[in-house]
C-alpha positions as CSV (number, residue, x, y, z in Angstrom):
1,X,148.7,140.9,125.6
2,X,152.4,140.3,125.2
3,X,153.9,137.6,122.4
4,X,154.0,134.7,124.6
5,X,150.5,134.9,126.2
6,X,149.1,135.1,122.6
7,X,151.1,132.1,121.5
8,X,149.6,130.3,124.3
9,X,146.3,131.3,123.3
10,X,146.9,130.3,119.7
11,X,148.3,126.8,120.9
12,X,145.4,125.9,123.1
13,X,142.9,127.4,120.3
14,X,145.3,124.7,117.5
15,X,144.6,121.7,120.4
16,X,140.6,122.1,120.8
17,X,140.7,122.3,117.1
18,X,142.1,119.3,116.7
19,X,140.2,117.4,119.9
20,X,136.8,118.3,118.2
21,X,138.0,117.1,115.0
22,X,138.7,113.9,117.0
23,X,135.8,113.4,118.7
24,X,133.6,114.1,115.3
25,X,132.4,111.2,114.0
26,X,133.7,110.1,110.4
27,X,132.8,109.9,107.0
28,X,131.6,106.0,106.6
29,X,133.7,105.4,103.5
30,X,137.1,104.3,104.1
31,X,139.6,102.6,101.8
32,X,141.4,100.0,103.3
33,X,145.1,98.7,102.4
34,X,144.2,96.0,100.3
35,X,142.3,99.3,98.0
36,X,145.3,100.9,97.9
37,X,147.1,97.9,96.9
38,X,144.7,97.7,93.7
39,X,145.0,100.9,92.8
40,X,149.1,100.8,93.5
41,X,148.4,98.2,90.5
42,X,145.9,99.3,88.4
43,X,148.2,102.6,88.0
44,X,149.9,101.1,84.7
45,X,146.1,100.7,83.3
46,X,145.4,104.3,84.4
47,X,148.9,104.8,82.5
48,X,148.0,103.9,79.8
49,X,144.3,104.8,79.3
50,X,146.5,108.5,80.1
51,X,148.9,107.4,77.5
52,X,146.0,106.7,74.8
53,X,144.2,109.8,75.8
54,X,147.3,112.1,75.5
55,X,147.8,110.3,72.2
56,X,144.5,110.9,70.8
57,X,144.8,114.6,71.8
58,X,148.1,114.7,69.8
59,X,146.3,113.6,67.1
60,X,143.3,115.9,66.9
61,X,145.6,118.9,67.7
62,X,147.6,117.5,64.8
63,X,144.7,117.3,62.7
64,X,143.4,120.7,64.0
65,X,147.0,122.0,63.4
66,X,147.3,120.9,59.3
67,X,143.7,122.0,59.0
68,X,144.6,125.7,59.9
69,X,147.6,125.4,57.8
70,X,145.4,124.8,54.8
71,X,143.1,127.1,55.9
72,X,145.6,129.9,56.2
73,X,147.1,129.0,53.0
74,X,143.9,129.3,51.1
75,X,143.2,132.6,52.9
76,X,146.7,133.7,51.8
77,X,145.8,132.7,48.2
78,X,142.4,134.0,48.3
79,X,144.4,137.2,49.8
80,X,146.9,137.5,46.5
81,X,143.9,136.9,44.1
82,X,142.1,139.2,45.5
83,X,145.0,141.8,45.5
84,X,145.5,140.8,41.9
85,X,142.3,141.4,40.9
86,X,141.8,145.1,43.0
87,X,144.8,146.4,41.0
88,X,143.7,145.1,37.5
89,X,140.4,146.7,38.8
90,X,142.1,150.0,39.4
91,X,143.9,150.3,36.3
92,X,140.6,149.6,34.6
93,X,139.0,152.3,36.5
94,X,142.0,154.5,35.9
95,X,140.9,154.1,32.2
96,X,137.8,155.0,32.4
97,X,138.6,158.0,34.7
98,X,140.7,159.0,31.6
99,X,138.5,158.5,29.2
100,X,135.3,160.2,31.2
101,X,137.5,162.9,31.1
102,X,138.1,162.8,27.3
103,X,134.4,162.8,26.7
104,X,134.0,165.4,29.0
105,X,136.2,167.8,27.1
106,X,135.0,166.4,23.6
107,X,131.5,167.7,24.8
108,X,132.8,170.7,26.4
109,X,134.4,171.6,23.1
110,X,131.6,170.8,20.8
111,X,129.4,173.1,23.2
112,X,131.6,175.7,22.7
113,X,131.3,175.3,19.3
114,X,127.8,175.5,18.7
115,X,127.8,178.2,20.8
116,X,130.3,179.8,18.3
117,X,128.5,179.4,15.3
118,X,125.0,180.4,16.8
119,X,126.9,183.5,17.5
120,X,127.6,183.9,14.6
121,X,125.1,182.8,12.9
122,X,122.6,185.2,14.8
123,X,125.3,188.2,14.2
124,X,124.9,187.7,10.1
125,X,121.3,187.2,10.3
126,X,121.0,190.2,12.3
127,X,123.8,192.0,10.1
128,X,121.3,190.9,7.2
129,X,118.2,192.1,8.8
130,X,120.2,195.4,9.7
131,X,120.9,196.1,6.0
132,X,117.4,195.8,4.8
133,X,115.8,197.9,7.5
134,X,118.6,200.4,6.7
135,X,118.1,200.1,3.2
136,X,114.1,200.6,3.0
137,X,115.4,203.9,6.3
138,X,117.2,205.1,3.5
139,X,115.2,204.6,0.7
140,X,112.3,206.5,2.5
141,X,114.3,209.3,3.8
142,X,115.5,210.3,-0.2
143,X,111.9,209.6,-1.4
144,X,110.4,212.4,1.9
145,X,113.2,214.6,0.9
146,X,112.1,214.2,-3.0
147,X,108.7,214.6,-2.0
148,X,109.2,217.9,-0.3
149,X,111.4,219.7,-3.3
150,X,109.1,220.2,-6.3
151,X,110.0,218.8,-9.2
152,X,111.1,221.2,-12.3
């Protein structure tokens, strides 16, 4: 089909389009002018029902808007106590940190201490228990050596 065959096409499909939209019965309601007319006047009512409307919204976003203001400066306060109160909680655990570790070495050292003097302790009793066993050694070795040489 060439361009001005489909054009005529599309024209004589736009005007039986339109005649059955002509030839369709319409919908029963209809305003007339004098409905128009009343609603031409009624518009400064509609105005100002609008006007009241748009006021009332302004109002509640207003509200909304001072409520979130106070909400978000409580949040900020709650936010700085808060903060306050981790670090103070931080030093304080910082303390204790150092001081576990204070204990921690005070024990350590005391272990090592006891653990000295049981050392020590078990070495002189041992040293002890050394010098008596070599002692009666001793004594019996002269008195088997006496034994064997007759006397004069």
């Amino acid at each position: 089909m060439k361009a001005s065959s489909r054009f005529l096409v599309g024209t004589l499909l736009i005007a039986i389009w339109i005649a059955i939209g002509f030839t369709l019965p319409s919908s029963n309601v209809q305003a007339s002018w004098l409905d128009r007319f009343k609603d031409i006047y009624q518009l400064p009512e509609n105005v100002e029902q609008i006007q009241k409307d748009y006021e009332a919204t302004k109002q509640q976003l207003e509200e909304q808007k001072d409520k979130l203001s106070e909400a978000i400066q409580r949040s900020q306060e709650t936010e700085e106590k808060l903060l306050a109160q981790n670090q103070t909680l931080q030093k304080e655990n910082e303390l204790l940190q150092q001081r576990l570790k204070a204990m921690e070495q005070i024990a350590l050292n005391k272990e090592k201490r006891n653990h000295t003097i049981m050392v020590i302790t078990v070495t002189a009793i041992a040293f002890v228990v050394f010098y008596f066993v070599l002692g009666r050694l001793f004594r019996f070795i002269v008195w088997r050596r006496q034994r064997r040489r007759p006397r004069p």
